[in-house]
C-alpha positions as CSV (number, residue, x, y, z in Angstrom):
1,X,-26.0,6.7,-12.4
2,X,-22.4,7.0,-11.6
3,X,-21.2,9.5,-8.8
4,X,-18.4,11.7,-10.4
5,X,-16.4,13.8,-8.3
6,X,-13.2,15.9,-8.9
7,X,-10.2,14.7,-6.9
8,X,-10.1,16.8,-2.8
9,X,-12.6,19.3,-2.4
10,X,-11.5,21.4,-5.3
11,X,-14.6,22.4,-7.9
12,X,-14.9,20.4,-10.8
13,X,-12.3,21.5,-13.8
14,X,-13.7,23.8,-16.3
15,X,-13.3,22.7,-20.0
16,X,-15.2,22.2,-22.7
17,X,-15.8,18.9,-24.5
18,X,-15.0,19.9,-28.6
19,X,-16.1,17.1,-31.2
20,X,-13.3,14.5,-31.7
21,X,-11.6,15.9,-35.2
22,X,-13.2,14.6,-38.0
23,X,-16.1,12.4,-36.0
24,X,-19.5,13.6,-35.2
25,X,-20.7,14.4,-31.6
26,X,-23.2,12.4,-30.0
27,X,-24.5,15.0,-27.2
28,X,-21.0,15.1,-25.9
29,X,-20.2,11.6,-26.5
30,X,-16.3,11.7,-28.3
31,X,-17.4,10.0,-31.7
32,X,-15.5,7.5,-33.9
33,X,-14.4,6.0,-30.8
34,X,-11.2,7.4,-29.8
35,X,-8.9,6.4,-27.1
36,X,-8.5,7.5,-23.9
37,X,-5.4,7.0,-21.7
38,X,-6.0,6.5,-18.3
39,X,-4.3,6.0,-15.0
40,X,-6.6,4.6,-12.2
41,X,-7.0,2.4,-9.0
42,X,-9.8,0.8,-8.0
43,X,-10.7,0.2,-4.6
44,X,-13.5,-1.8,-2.8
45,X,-15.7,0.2,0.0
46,X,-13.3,-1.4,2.4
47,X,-10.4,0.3,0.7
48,X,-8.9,-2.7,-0.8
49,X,-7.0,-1.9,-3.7
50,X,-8.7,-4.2,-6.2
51,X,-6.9,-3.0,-9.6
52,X,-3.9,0.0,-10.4
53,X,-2.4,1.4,-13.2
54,X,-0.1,3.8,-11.3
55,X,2.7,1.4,-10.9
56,X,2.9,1.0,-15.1
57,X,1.8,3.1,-18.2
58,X,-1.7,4.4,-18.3
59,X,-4.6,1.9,-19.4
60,X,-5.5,2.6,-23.3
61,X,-9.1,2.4,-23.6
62,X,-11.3,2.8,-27.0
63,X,-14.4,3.8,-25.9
64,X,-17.6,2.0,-27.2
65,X,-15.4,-0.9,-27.7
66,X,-16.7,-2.6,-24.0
67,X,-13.0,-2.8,-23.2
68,X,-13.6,-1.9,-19.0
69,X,-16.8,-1.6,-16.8
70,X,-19.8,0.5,-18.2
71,X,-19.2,2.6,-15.1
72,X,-16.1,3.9,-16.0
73,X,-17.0,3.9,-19.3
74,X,-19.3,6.5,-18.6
75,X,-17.2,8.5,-16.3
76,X,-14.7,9.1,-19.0
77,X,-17.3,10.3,-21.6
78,X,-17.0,13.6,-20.3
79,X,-13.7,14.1,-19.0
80,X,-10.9,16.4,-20.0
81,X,-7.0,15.9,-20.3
82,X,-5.4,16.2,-17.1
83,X,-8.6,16.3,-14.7
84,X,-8.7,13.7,-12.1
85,X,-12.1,12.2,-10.5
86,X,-13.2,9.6,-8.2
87,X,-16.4,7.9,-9.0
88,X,-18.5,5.4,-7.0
89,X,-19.9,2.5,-9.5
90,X,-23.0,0.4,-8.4
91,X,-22.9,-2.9,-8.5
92,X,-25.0,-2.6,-11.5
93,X,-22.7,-0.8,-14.0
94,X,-19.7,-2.9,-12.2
95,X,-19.4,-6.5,-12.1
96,X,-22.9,-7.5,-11.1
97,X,-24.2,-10.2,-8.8
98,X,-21.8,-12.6,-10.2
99,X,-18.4,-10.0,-8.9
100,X,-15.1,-10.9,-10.4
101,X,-13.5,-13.7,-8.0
102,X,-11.7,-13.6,-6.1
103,X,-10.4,-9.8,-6.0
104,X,-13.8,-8.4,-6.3
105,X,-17.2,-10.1,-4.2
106,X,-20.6,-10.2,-6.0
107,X,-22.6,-7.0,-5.4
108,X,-19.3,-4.8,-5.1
109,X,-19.7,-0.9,-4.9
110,X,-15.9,0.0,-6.4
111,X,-14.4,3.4,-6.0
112,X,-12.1,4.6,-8.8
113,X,-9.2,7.8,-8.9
114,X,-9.1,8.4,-12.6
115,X,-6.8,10.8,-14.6
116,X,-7.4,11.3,-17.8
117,X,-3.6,11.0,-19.2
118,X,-4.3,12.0,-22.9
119,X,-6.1,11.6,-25.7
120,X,-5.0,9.3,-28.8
121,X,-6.4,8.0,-32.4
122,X,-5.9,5.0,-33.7
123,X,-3.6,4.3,-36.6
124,X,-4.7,3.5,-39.8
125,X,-4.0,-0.1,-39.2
126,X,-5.3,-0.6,-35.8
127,X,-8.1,0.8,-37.5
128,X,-8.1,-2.1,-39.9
129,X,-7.0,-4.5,-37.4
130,X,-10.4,-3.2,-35.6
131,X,-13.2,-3.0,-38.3
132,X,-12.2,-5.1,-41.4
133,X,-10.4,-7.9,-39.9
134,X,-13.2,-9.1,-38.0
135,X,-15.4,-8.5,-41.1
136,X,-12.9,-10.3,-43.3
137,X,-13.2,-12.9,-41.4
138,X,-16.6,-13.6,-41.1
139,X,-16.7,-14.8,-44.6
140,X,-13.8,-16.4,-45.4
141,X,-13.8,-18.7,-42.0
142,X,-17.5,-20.5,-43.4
143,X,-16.2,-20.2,-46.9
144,X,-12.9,-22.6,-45.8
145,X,-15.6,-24.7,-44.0
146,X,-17.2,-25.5,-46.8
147,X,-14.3,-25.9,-49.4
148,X,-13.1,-28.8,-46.3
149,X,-17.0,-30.0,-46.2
150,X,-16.6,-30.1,-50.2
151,X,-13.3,-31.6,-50.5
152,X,-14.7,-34.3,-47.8
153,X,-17.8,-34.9,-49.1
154,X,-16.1,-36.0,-52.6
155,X,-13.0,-38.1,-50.9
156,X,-15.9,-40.1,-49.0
157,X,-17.9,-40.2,-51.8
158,X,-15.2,-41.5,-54.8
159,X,-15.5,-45.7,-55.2
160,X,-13.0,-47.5,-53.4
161,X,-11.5,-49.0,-56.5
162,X,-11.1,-45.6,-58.3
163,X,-9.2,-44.9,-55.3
164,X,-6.6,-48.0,-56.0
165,X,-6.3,-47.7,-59.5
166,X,-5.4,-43.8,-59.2
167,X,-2.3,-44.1,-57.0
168,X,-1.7,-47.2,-59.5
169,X,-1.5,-44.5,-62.3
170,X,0.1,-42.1,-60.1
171,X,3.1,-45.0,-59.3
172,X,3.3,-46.3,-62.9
173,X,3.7,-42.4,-64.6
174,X,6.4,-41.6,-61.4
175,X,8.4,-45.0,-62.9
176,X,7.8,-43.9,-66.4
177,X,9.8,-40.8,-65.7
């Protein structure tokens, strides 16, 4: 379980999580994964600053889409625009026993401070870029394979003489003309 809290000692921000427009809710889960801008900075229990976003534009996450940690993954589920948290993520939802060299040692508890900047949808063709591409490809990569496999299989297989006496034809009709 990851350890939300609000930023100081103020209480946690009052807001209600609506259905993304146009998506279906998934107990509170933002469907049709939207994204999220964030600012963070991550820290190690030692307070070694182990990743920032404050020093450029805020991180643009689609959630669902593995694109950070599972920890603060979940954190931002339930967030809000403009609420700030800092959340403690076990080793377990973080980087594991394996850590991330050499900024962050195996069996790391991190610490994030996380806005919430704003909430965004994707365009129609990051949309495309995103679902169809990937599906496009999938059957048009084997179906080149095996146009190459074909177009291999019959070079090897032609004679050797056919070979010869087809660039002869190809030579004598390029003299004829």
């Amino acid at each position: 379980m990851v350890d939300t809290n609000t930023e100081g000692n103020a209480p946690f921000a009052s807001c209600s999580v609506a259905p993304w427009p146009g998506s279906r809710s998934h107990g509170g889960v933002l469907g049709g994964y939207p994204r999220v801008n964030v600012s963070r900075q991550g820290n190690l229990e030692d307070g070694r600053i182990i990743d920032t976003s404050l020093s450029r534009d805020p991180l643009q996450v689609e959630l669902g889409k593995k694109q950070v940690i599972p920890g603060l993954e979940q954190s931002l589920l339930d967030m809000c625009v403009g609420e700030k948290r800092r959340v403690i993520i076990p080793p377990h939802l973080a980087y594991g026993k394996r850590g991330s060299p050499p900024a962050v040692p195996a069996d790391a508890v991190l610490q994030f401070d996380v806005e919430l900047v704003g909430l965004s949808r994707a365009s129609h063709w990051q949309k495309l870029t995103n679902d169809v591409l990937p599906l496009l490809c999938l059957v048009l990569v084997p179906g080149l394979l095996g146009l190459i496999g074909y177009h291999l299989y019959h070079k090897a297989s032609t004679p050797p003489g056919r070979k010869k006496r087809l660039k002869e034809e190809k030579r004598n009709k390029a003299k004829k003309k």
